[in-house]
C-alpha positions as CSV (number, residue, x, y, z in Angstrom):
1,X,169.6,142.1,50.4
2,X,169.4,141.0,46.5
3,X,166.7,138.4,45.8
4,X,167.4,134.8,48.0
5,X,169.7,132.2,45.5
6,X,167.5,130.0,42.9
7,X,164.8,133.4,42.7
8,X,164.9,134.3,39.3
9,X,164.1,138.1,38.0
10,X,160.7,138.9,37.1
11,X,158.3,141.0,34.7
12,X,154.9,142.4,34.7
13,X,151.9,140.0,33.4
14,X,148.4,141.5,32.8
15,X,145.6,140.4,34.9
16,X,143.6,138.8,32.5
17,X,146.8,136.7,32.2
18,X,147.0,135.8,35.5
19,X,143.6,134.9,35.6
20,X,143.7,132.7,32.6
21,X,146.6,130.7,33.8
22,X,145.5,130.0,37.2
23,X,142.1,129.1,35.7
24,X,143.7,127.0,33.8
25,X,144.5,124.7,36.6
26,X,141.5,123.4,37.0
27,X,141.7,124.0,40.9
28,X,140.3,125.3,43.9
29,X,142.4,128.7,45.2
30,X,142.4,129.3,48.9
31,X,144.1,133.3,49.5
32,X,145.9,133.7,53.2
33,X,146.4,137.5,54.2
34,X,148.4,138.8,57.5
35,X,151.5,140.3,58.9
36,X,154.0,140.8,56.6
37,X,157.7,141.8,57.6
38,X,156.8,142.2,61.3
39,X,156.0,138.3,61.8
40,X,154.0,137.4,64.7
41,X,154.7,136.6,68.4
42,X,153.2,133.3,68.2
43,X,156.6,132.2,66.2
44,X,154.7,128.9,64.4
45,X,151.1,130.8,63.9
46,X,151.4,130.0,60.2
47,X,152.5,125.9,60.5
48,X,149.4,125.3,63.1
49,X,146.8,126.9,60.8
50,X,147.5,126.0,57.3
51,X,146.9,122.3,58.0
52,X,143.8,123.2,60.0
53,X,142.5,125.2,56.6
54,X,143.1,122.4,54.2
55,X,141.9,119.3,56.4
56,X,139.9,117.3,54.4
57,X,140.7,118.8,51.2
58,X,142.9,116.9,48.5
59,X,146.3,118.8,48.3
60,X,146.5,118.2,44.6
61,X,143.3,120.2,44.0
62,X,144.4,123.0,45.9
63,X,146.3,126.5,45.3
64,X,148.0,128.3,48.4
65,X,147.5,132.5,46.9
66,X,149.4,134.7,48.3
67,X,150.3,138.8,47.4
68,X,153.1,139.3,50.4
69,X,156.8,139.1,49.7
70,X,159.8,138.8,51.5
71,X,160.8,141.9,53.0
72,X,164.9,142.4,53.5
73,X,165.5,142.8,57.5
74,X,161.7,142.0,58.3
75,X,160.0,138.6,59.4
76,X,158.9,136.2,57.0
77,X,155.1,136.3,58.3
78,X,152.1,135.3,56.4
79,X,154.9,134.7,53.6
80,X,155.5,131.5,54.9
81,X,152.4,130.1,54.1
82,X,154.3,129.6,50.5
83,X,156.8,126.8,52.6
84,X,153.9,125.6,54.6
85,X,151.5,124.6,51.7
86,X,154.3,123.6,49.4
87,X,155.6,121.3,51.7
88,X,152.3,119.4,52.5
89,X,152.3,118.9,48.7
90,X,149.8,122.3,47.6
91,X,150.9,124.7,44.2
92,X,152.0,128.0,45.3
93,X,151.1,131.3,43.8
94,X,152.3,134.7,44.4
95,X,150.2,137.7,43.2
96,X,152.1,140.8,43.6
97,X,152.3,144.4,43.0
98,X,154.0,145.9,40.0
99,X,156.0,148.6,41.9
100,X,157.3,146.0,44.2
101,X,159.9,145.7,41.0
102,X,161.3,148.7,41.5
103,X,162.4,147.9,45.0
104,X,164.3,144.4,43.7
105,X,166.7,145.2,46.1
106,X,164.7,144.8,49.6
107,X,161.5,142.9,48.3
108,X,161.9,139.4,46.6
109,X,159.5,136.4,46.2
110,X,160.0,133.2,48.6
111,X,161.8,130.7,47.2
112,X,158.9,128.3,47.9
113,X,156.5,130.2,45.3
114,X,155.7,127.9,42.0
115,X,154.6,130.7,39.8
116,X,154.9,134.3,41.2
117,X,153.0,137.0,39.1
118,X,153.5,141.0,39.3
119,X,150.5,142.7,37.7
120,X,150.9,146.8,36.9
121,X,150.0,148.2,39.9
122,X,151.8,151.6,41.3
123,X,150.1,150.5,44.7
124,X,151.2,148.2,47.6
125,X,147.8,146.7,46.9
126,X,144.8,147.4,48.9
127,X,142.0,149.5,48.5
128,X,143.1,152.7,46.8
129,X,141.0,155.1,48.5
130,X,138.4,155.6,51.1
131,X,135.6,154.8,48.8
132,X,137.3,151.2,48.7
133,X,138.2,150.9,44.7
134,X,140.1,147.8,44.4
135,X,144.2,148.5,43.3
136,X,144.8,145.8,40.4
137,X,146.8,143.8,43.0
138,X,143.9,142.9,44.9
139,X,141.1,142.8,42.0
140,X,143.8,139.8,40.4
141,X,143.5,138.1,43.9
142,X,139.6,138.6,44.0
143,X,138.9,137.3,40.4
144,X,141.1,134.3,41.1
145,X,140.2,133.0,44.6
146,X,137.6,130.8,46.0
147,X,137.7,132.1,49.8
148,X,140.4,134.2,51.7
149,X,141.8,133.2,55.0
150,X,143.7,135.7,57.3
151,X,145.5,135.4,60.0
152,X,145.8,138.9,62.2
153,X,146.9,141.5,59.6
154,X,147.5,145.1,58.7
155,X,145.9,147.7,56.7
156,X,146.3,145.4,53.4
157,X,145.1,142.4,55.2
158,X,141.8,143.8,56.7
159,X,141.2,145.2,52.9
160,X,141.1,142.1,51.3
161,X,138.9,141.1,54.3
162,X,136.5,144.0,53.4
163,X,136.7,143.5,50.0
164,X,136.2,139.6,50.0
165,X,133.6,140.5,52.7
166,X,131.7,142.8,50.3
167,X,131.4,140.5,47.6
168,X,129.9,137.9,49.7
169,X,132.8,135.6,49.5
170,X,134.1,132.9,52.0
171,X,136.4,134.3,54.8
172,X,137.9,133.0,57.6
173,X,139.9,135.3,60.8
174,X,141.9,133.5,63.3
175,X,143.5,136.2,65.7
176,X,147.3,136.7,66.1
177,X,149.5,139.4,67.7
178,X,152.3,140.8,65.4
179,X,155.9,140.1,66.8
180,X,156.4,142.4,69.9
181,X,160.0,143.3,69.4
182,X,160.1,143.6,65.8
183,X,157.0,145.8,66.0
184,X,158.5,148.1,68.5
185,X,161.8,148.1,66.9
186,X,159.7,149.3,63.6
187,X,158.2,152.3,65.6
188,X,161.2,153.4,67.1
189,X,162.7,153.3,64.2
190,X,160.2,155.1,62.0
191,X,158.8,157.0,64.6
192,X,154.8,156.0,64.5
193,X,152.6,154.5,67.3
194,X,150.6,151.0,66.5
195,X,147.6,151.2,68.9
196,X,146.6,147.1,68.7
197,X,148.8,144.8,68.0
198,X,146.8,142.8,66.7
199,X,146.3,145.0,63.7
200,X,144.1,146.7,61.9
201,X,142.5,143.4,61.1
202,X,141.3,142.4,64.0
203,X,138.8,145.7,64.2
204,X,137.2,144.8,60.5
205,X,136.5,141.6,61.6
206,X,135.2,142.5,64.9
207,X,132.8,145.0,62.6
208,X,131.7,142.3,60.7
209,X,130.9,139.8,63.1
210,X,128.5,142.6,64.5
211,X,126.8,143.5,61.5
C-alpha cells in the first residue's frame, strides 16, 4: 500500500536536528511505546489512556512522540496515539528509523503526525545488542523526551522502557493484550510462537517493579 493521500515523501534529518527543532518548541514531550501492526484486543486501549496521561496538563504545552509507523495490512496500534493527541488539540511528532525509507511501500507515517522525522538508522530501533547500546532511533527519542508512557508492547517497546528506566527517567506501564486474531494470523503466517500476549513488555516491567 503506497503512503495514505495528503502524506508527503520524506528524507533523513540528523539527530542533533531533531533535537534542536523540538527543543525549539519550548514544550514538554511525553513518548507513548506499544503494539505496533498487531493492535490490541481491547479495540479503544489507546482513546481511554491518552486523556488519562494528559489530565491536568495544558494541551498547548504538550508534544505527543512517537517512533511507530503505519504498517500496510497490520493494526494501527500505539500509532494512533498521533489521532488521539492531535485531536484533543496536542503537536504530533514522529521519530523514526532511517531504513523504514526503504520500505515506502508498506511503512508510511499517519496522517495525523505534525512533523515526522527519519534519523540514519539501519535498525528498526531498539537496543542494538545485548549489552543494550542505544540504535540512533531510540537515542533521538531519549534526548528529546521528558517521560515515556507504554502501553503493553513488544521487543522495541520494553527497550525504550529499559532504556528510559536506566536513565532514571519517568515511565509509566498500563497493561494490554495484543489483538488475538491478528496475532495468531501473524504466527501462522510467519511461522513463530508468541508465548504472552501481552508482550515482551509486560516481563520488563514486572522486573522492574521488583527491583
Amino acid at each position: 500500500m503506497p503512503p495514505r493521500q495528503g502524506t508527503p515523501p520524506h528524507g533523513l534529518s540528523t539527530a542533533d536536528a531533531v533535537c534542536r527543532f523540538i527543543a525549539g518548541r519550548r514544550k514538554a514531550v511525553i513518548a507513548f511505546a506499544g503494539f505496533g501492526e498487531l493492535g490490541y484486543e481491547e479495540e479503544r486501549i489507546v482513546e481511554r489512556i491518552v486523556p488519562e496521561v494528559v489530565r491536568g496538563r495544558s494541551p498547548e504545552q504538550l508534544i505527543v512522540a512517537c517512533g511507530t509507523l503505519l504498517r500496510a495490512g497490520g493494526q494501527d496500534g500505539i500509532a494512533r496515539v498521533y489521532e488521539v493527541a492531535k485531536g484533543m488539540g496536542i503537536e504530533t511528532v514522529g521519530i523514526h528509523p532511517g531504513i523504514a525509507l526503504d520500505f515506502a511501500d508498506t511503512h508510511y507515517v499517519s496522517p495525523f503526525q505534525d512533523h515526522a522525522f527519519f534519523v540514519p538508522d539501519r535498525s528498526w530501533g531498539g537496543f542494538l545488542d545485548a549489552d543494550r547500546r542505544l540504535s540512533p532511533t531510540l537515542d533521538v527519542i531519549l534526548r528529546v523526551s521528558d517521560e515515556l508512557v507504554v502501553i503493553g508492547g513488544g521487543k522495541h517497546a520494553a527497550d525504550e522502557l529499559l532504556a528510559f528506566s536506566d536513565r532514571d527517567r519517568a515511565v509509566q506501564y498500563f497493561p494490554a493484550s495484543m489483538h488475538t486474531q491478528t496475532t495468531l494470523d501473524w504466527c501462522r503466517r510467519d511461522r513463530v510462537e508468541i508465548a504472552d500476549m501481552r508482550g515482551a513488555a509486560y516481563a520488563v516491567w514486572e522486573s522492574l517493579r521488583s527491583r
